[in-house]
TORVOMAR-583248 format. One record per residue (C-alpha): chain; residue in three letters; x, y, z. Coordinates in steps of 0.001 Angstrom, whole numbers, plus 500000, padded with zeros to 6 digits. Layout:
# residues N
A | Ala | X | Y | Z
...
# end
This chain:
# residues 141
A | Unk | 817080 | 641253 | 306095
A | Unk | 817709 | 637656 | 307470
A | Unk | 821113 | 636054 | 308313
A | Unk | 820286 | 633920 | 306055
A | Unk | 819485 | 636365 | 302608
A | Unk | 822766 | 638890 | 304097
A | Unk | 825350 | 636448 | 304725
A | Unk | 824729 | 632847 | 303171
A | Unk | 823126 | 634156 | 299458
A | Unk | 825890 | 636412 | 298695
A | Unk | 828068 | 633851 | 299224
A | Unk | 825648 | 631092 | 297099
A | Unk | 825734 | 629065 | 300650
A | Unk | 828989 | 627505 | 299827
A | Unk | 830850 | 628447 | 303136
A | Unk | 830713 | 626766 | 306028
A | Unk | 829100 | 628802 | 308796
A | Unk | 830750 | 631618 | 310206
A | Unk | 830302 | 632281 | 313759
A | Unk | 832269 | 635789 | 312901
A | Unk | 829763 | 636847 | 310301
A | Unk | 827020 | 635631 | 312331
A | Unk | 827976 | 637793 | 315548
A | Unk | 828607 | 640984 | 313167
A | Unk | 824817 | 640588 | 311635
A | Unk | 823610 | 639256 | 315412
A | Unk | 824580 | 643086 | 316200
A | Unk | 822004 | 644843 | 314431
A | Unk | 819398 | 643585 | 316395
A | Unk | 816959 | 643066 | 313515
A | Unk | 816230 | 639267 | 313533
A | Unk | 812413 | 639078 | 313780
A | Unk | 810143 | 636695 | 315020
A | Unk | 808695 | 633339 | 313882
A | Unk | 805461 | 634228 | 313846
A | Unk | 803840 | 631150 | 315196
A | Unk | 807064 | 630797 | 318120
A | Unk | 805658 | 634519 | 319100
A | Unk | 802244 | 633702 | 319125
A | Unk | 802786 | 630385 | 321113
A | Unk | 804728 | 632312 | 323565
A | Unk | 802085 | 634882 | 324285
A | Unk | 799636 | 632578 | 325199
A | Unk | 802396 | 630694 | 327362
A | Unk | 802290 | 633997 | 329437
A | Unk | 799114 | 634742 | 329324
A | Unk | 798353 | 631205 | 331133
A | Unk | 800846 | 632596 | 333760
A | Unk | 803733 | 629929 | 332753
A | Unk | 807209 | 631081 | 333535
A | Unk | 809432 | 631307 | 330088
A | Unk | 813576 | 630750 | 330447
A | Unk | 814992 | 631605 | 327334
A | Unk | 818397 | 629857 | 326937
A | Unk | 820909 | 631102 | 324121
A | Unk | 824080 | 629967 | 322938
A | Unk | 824741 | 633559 | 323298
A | Unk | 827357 | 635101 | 324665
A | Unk | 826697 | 637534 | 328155
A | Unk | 828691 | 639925 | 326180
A | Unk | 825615 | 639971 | 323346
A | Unk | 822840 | 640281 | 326325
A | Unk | 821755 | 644027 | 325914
A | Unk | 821764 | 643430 | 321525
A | Unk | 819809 | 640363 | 322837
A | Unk | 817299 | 641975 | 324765
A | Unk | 816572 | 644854 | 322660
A | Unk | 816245 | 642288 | 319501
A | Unk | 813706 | 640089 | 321358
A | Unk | 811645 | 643502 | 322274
A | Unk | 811582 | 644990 | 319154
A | Unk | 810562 | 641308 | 317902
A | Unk | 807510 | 641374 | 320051
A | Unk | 808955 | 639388 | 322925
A | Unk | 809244 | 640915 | 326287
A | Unk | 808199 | 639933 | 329961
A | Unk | 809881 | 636608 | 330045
A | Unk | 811360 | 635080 | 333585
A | Unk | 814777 | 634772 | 332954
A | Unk | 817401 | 635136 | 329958
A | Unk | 820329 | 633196 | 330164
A | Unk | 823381 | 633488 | 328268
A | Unk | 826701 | 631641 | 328178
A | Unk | 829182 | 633402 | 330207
A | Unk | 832622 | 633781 | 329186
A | Unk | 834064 | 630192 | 331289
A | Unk | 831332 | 628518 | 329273
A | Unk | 832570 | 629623 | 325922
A | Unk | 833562 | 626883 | 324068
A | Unk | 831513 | 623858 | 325642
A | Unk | 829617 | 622116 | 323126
A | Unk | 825872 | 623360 | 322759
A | Unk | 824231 | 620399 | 324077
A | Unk | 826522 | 619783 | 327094
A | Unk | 825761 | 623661 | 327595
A | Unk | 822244 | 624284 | 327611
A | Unk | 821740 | 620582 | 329215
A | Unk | 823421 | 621655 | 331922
A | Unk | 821281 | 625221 | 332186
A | Unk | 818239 | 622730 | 331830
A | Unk | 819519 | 620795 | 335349
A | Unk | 820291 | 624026 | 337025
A | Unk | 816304 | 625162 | 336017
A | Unk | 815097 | 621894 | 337379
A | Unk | 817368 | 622218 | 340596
A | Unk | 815721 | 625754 | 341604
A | Unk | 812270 | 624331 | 341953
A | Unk | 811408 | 623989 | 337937
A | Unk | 809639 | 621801 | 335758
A | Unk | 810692 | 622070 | 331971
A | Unk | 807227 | 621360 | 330511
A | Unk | 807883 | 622625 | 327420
A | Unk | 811093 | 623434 | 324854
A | Unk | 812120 | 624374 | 321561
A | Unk | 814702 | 625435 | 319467
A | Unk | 816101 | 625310 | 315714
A | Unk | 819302 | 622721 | 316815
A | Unk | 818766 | 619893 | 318176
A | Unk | 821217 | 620449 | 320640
A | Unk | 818200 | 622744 | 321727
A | Unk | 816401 | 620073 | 322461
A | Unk | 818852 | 616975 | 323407
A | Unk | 820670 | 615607 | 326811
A | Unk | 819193 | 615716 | 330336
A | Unk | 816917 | 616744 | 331761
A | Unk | 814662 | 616761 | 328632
A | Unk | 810878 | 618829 | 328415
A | Unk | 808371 | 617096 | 328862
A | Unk | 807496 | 617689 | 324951
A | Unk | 809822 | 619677 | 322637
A | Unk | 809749 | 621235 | 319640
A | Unk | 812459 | 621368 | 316486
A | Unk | 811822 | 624520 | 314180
A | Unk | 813203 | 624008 | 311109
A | Unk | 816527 | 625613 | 310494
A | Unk | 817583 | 625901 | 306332
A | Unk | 820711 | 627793 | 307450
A | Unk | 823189 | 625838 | 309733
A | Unk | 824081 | 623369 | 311849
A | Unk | 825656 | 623258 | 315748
A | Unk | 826694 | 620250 | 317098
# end
C-alpha cells in the first residue's frame, strides 16, 4: 500500500505532512516503482550512462533504501547518496544542490535529473534537462 492510501486517507489528508509517519511507513521497504521512471532508467543503463541517485534520506535509512529500490526493480546504479547526519536539517534544495556540485567536481556531467520536489530539480548546478513527476501527496521546501 502507498504512503499515500496508509497514512494521508485515514487521516482524509487534513494533516500536514509528517516526516515521523513517513519514516515509520519508509521502513517497510514496499514503495514500488513508477513504472515509466523504471523503464527510463533501464535504458539509461543499458546506454552505459552512470545513474547517482540522491535522497533526502537519511544514511541511517540506506540498507531499507537499498533493499526497497531492489525489490522495486532498480539495482546496478553508480552511486547512492544519502544525507548524513551533519546534513540533517539543511533545506532540500541547498542539500542536494550542493551533492549536484560535488558530482560535477569529480569529473561529472549532470545530463539528466528528476524528482517529485522541485527542490529535486532547483539551484546549481542544474541538468542539462530535468524532469518534475507529479507528487499528489506533499510538499518540501
Amino acid at each position: 500500500m502507498s504512503f499515500f492510501m496508509e497514512v494521508h486517507c485515514h487521516i482524509c489528508s487534513v494533516e500536514a505532512y509528517n516526516n515521523t509517519l513517513f519514516e515509520k511507513w519508509a521502513e517497510k521497504a514496499i514503495a514500488p516503482a513508477i513504472k515509466p521512471n523504471l523503464e527510463l532508467y533501464k535504458k539509461l543503463l543499458g546506454l552505459g550512462i552512470k545513474v547517482f541517485l540522491l535522497t533526502g534520506r537519511s544514511e541511517s535509512q540506506r540498507n531499507i533504501t537499498v533493499r526497497n529500490l531492489k525489490s522495486a526493480g532498480f539495482a546496478n546504479w553508480y552511486k547512492l547518496i544519502l544525507r548524513s547526519t551533519a546534513e540533517e536539517g539543511t533545506l532540500a534544495v541547498v542539500y542536494k544542490s550542493g551533492k549536484r556540485s560535488e558530482i560535477v567536481k569529480s569529473g561529472y556531467r549532470i545530463m539528466g535529473s528528476s524528482g517529485d520536489q522541485w527542490s529535486d530539480l532547483l539551484g546549481s548546478p542544474m541538468a542539462a534537462r530535468s524532469f518534475k513527476v507529479p507528487n499528489p501527496m506533499y510538499h518540501i521546501s
